[in-house]
C-alpha positions in Angstrom: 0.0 0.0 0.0 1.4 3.5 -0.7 0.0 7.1 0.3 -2.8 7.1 -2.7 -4.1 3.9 -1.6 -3.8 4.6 2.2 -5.9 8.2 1.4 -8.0 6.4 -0.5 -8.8 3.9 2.1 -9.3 6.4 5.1 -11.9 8.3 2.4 -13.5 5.2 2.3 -14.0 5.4 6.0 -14.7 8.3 6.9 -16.5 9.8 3.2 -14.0 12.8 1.8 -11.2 12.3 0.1 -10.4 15.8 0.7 -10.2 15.4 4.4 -8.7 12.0 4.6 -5.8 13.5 2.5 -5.3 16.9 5.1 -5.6 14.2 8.0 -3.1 11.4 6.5 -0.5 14.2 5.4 -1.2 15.6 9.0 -0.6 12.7 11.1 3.0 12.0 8.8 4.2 15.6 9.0 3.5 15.4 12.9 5.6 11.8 13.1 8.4 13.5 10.9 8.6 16.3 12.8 8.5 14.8 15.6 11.1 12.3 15.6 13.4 14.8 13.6 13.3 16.6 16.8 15.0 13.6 18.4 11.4 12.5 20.4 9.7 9.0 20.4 6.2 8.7 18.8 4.6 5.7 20.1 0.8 4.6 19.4 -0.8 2.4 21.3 -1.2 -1.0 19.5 0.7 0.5 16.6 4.0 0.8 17.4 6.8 3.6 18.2 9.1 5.2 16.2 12.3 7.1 17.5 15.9 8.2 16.1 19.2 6.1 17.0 22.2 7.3 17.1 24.6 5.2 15.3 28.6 5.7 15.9 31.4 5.8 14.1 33.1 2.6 12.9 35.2 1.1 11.3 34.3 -1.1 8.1 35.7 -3.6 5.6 34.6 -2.6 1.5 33.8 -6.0 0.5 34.7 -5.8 -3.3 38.4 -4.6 -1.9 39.0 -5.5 1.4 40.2 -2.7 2.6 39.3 -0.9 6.0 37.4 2.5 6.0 35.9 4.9 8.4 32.0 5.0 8.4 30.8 8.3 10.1 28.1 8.5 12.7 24.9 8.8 11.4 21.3 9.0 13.1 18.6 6.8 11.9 14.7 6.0 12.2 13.8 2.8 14.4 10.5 1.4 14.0 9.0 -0.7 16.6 5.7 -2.9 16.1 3.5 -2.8 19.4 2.2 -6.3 20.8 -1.5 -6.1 19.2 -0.1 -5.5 15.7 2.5 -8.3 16.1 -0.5 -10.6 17.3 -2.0 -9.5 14.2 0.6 -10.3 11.6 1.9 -13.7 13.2 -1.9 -15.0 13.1 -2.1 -15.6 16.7 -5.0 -12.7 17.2 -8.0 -12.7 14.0 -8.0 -9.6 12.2 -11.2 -7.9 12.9 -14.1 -7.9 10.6 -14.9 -4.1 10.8 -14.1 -1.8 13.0 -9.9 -0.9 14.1 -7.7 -3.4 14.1 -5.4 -1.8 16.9 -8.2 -0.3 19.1 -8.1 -0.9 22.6 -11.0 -2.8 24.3 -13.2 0.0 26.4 -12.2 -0.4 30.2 -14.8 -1.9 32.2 -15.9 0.2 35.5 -15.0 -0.6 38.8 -18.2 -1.8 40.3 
């Protein structure tokens, strides 16, 4: 699935194409922006996604075999959360309608 397809999927949902674009682009500007800043974004049942910091090193080429310096870099970690791991491995059904990652409603305290 890429962007169109996810737009065009939220649209389905919730009726305007319009809207479901503004919100889609929304929601990834806030994650980009977010974890550019260096902060974690984590969603419930989703997953989180944070920067690394990866250090300098030293590595072999492997067409020459000769040692080079790789600089540190930062990079994007993404993390599946439990329910959409459950979901992908088979061990929880996918959901006829409705979210897929939704958290059941607490029950009150009687």
């Amino acid at each position: 699935m890429n962007k169109k397809l996810l737009i065009e999927d939220v649209a389905a949902k919730i009726g305007s194409r319009t809207v479901a674009a503004e919100a889609v682009e929304a929601v990834f500007d806030s994650i980009v922006r977010a974890v550019t800043e260096g902060k974690r974004v984590s969603v419930t049942g989703f997953g989180s996604i944070e920067p690394v910091a990866r250090p300098a090193r030293i590595a072999r080429n492997p067409q020459t075999g000769m040692r080079m310096k790789v600089d540190a870099t930062r990079a994007v970690r993404f993390r599946p959360g439990a329910a959409f791991k459950a979901l992908v491995d088979g061990t929880k059904a996918l959901p006829e309608q409705g979210s897929a990652i939704k958290k059941a409603p607490k029950t009150p305290h009687a």
